[in-house]
N, C-alpha and C positions, 0 to 999 in steps of 0.2 A: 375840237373837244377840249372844254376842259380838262385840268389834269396833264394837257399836253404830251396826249400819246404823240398822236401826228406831228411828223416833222420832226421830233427832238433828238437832238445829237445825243452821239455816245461818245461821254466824256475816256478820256484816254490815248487818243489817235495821234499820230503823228504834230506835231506843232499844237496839239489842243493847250487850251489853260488847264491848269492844278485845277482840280473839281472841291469844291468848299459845298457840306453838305449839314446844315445846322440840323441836329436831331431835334425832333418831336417825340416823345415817352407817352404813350397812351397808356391809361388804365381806369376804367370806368367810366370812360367820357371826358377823363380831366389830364392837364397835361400835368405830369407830375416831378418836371426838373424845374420849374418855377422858382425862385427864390426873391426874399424881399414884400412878400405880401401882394407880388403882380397876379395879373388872371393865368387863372389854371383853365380857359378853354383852348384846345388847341388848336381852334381854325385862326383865332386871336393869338395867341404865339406863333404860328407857320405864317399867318400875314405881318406878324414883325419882322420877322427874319425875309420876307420876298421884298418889307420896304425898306430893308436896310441893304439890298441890291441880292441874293440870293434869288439863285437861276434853279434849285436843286433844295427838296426838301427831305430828308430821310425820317419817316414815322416810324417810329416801334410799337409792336402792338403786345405789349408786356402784358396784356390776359394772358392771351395765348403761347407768350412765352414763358408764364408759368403755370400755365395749364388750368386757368381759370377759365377756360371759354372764347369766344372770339366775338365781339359785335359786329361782323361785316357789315352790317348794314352802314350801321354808322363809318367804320373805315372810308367806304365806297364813297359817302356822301363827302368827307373830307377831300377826299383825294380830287373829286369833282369841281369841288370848291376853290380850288386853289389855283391860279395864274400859270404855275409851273409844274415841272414833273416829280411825281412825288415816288420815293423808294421806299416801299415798303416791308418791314421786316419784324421778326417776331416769332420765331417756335413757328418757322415754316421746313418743316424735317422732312417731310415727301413730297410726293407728286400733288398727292390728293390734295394738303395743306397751299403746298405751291400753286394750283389751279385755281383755288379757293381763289389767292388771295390776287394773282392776274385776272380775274374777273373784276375787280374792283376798276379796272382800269388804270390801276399805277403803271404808270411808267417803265418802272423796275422793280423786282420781287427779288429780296436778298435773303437767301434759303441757311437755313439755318445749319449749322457745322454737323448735327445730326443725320442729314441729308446724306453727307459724307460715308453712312455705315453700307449705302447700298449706288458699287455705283454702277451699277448697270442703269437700273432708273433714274440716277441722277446726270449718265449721261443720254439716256430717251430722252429725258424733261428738257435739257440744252441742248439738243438736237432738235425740237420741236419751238422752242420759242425762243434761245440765238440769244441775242443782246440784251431781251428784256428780263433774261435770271442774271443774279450775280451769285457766287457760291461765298457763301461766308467759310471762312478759318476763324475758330477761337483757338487762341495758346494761353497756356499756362505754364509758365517755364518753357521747356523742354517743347511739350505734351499737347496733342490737339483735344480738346475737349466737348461734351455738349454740355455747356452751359445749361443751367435745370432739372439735367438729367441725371447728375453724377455719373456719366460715360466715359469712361477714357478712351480716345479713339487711336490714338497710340503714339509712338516718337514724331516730330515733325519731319526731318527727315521723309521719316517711311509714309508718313504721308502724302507728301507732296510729291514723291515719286509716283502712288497710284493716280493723282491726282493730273499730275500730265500726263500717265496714258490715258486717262477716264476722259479729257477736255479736249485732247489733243484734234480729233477729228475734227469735231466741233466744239467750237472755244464759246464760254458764257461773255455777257456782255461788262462784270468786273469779276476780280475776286477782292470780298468786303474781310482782310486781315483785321483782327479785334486781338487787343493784345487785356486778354479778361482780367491778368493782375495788374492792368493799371484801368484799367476802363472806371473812367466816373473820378479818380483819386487824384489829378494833374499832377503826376508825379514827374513827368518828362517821359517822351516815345524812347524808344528800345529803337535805335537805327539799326542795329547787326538785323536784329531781327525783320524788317523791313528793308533789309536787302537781301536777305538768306531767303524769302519770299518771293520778289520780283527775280531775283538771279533764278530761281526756279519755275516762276510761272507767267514773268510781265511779256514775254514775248505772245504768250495765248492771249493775254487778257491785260486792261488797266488792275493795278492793283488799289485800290483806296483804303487808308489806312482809320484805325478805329483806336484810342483807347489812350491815357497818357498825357496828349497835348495840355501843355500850363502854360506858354507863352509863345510868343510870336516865329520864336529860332525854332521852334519846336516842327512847326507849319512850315519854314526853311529848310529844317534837318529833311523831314520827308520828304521834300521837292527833291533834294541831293538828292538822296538816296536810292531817287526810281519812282515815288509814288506818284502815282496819276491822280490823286486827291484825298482829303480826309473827311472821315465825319465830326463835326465840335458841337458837344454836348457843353461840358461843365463847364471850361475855361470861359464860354460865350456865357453862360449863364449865370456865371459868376463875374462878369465883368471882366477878365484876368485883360481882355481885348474887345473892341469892337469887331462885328463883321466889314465893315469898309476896312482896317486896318490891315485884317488877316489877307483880303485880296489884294490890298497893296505888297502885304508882305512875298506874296508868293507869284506878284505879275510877272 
């Protein structure tokens, strides 16, 4: 199958490589971190990033994560498209939205930190399909948040306490930490905070880090630190690195 359900490893496991996961931004059919006047279609950006060696592509599905709607169809057909496994994310906050969006055939479906308000269902939903959910954490400062929503989901701490009894049974296959006050900004990653994360939760699950990275030590810090991999939006998009670079930096 395209898409690469079959067969594809779950990054994070004993001796694995740091997982390097270029995002794709959808919203209306165009990809929309593009910079420099390049194409805005995004099966044309996600096959950039697979031929600049990329095993692992993360789509967002920014309709849906601002509540404009969802195109699955069109998701579906991308995900199909593509050599590798694609993770798919975006204002996926329940079961219903998360089903939705594992029909598509992605690979992996990274549920959105709102998920978090219920978690009996959020641990059914990971009970039921194992590796191919990751649970996303947004922080803000302190604060876990739902992104879109204006939710405050409460101190991180206290989160992350419910969060490994809720997993604990059965572990998802990452947890996608997004650090929302830097995400998109390459400010530099927050390490305390990606080890206050893995120190609490990397023994269930790889952690993969989201939000921050501007330079190469950046992608090193997180290795330190515990992460089992990043997602790189801007930096990549902005030149700050190439993707051969970034896998050198973290072999």
């Amino acid at each position: 199958m395209t898409g690469a359900l079959a067969g594809s490893p779950a990054p994070g496991g004993a001796g694995s490589p740091f997982q390097l996961l270029p995002a794709v931004d959808v919203s209306g059919r165009r990809a929309v971190q593009v910079v420099g006047g390049g194409p805005a279609d995004p099966l044309t950006v996600a096959r950039r990033w697979v031929g600049e060696g990329a095993d692992r592509i993360h789509v967002v599905d920014l309709d849906r994560a601002f509540g404009r709607g969802s195109d699955l169809t069109y998701l579906a057909g991308l995900v199909h498209a593509l050599p590798v496994p694609t993770q798919l994310s975006g204002g996926l906050d329940g079961p219903g939205a998360a089903l939705e969006a594992l029909a598509t055939g992605a690979w992996r479906v990274n549920l959105a930190a709102g998920a978090l308000r219920d978690p009996a269902a959020l641990q059914a939903l990971v009970a039921e399909h194992g590796a191919r959910v990751a649970v996303g954490v947004d922080v803000v400062g302190d604060r876990v948040v739902a992104r879109g929503s204006g939710v405050d989901l409460g101190p991180l701490p206290e989160v992350l306490d419910v969060l490994v009894e809720t997993l604990r049974p059965a572990p998802p296959g990452a947890i996608v930490l997004a650090d929302a006050g830097r995400d998109g900004r390459r400010t530099g990653v927050d390490v305390g905070l990606v080890r206050r994360v893995v120190a609490h939760l990397g023994s269930l699950a790889p952690v993969v880090a989201s939000g921050g990275v501007a330079e190469l030590d950046d992608l090193r810090a997180l290795r330190a630190a515990g992460a089992a991999g990043a997602v790189l939006g801007s930096a990549l998009y902005h030149g700050a690195f190439t993707l051969s670079q970034a896998k050198e930096a973290v072999a």
